[in-house]
C-alpha positions as CSV (number, residue, x, y, z in Angstrom):
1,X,-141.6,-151.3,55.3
2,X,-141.7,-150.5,51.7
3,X,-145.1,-152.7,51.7
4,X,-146.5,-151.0,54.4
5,X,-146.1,-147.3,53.5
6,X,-144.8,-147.2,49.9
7,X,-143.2,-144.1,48.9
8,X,-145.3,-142.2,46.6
9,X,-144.4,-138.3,45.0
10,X,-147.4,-136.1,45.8
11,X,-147.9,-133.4,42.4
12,X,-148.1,-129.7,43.6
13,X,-151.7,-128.2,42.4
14,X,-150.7,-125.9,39.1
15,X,-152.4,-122.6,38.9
16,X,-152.4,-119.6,36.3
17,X,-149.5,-117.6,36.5
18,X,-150.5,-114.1,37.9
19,X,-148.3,-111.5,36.5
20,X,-150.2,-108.9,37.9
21,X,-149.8,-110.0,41.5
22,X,-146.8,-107.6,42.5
23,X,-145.0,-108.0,46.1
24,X,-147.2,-105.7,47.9
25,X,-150.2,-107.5,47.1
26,X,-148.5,-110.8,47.8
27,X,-147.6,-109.1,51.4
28,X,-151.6,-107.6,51.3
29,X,-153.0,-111.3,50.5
30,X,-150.9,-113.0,53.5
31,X,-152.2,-110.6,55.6
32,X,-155.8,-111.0,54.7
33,X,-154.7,-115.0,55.4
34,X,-153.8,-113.9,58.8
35,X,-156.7,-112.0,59.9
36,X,-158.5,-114.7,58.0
37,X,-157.1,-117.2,60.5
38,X,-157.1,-115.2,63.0
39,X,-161.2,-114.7,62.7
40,X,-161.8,-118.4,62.7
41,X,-159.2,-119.2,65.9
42,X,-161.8,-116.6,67.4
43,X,-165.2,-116.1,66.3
44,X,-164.9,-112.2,67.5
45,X,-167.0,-109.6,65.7
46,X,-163.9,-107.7,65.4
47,X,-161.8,-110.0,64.1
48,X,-164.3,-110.5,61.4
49,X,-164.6,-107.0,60.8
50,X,-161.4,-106.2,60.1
51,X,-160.9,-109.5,57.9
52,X,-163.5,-108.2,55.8
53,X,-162.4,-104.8,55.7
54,X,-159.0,-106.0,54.8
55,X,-160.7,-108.5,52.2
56,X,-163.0,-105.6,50.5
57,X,-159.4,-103.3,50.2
58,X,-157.2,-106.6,49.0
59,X,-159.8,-107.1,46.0
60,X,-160.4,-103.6,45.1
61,X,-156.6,-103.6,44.4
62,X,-156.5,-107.0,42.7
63,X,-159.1,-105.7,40.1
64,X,-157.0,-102.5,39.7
65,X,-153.9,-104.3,38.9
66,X,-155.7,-106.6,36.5
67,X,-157.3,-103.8,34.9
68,X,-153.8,-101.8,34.7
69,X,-152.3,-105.0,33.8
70,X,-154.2,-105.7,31.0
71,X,-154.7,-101.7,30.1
72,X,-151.1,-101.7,29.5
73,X,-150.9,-104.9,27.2
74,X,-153.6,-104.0,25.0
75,X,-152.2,-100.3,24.5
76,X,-148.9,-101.6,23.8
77,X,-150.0,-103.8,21.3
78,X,-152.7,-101.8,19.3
79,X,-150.9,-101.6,16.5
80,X,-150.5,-104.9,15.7
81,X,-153.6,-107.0,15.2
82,X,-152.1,-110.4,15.4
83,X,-151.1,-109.5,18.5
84,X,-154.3,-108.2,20.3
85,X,-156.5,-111.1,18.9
86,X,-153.8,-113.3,20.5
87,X,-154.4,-111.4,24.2
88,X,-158.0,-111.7,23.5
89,X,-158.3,-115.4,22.8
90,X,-156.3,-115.9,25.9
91,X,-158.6,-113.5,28.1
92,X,-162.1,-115.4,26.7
93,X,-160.1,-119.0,26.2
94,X,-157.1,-119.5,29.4
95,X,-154.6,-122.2,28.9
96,X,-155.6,-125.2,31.1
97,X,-152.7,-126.0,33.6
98,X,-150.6,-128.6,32.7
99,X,-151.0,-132.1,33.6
100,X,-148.5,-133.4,35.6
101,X,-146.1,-135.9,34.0
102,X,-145.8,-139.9,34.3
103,X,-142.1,-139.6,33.4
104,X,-141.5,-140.1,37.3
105,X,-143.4,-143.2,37.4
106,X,-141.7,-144.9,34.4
107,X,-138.6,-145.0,36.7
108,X,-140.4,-147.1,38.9
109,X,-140.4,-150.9,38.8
């Protein structure tokens, strides 16, 4: 069996951690998944209306967060220069995700 289908450990995609994203736009982004699916299940006009509308109001309030987000940090850290040309080189230079690991392969033989 093992030859057949050999079990292999899929890696979950990595992504930016989002500290802006609060619980109501989590709950505001599954519904714009809904309506999303719901439009393409479909193909009505108004299904696609009111993905877009909901689409248009989701990233309004996703650019207000960031921008209150990152409002905040650089206010709070003013003062100290080390600190705000540390949140600027993140903002102009992200992190890449991390790679995932081989350790889980070593294991294998």
């Amino acid at each position: 069996m093992d030859l057949l289908c050999p079990l292999s450990t899929k890696h979950r995609k990595t992504s930016y951690p989002a500290p802006w994203l609060s619980d109501v736009l989590r709950n505001n982004q599954r519904e714009l998944r809904s309506a999303e699916r719901k439009w393409k299940k479909s193909q009505l006009d108004t299904d696609l209306i009111s993905y877009r509308t909901l689409l248009s109001k989701f990233s309004l309030d996703v650019t207000s967060a960031k921008t209150s987000f990152y409002k905040e940090k650089l206010e709070a850290s003013a003062q100290d220069p080390r600190k705000l040309h540390n949140i600027f080189l993140s903002l102009l230079n992200p992190l890449a995700p991390p790679a995932p690991s081989c350790s889980i392969l070593q294991g294998w033989r």
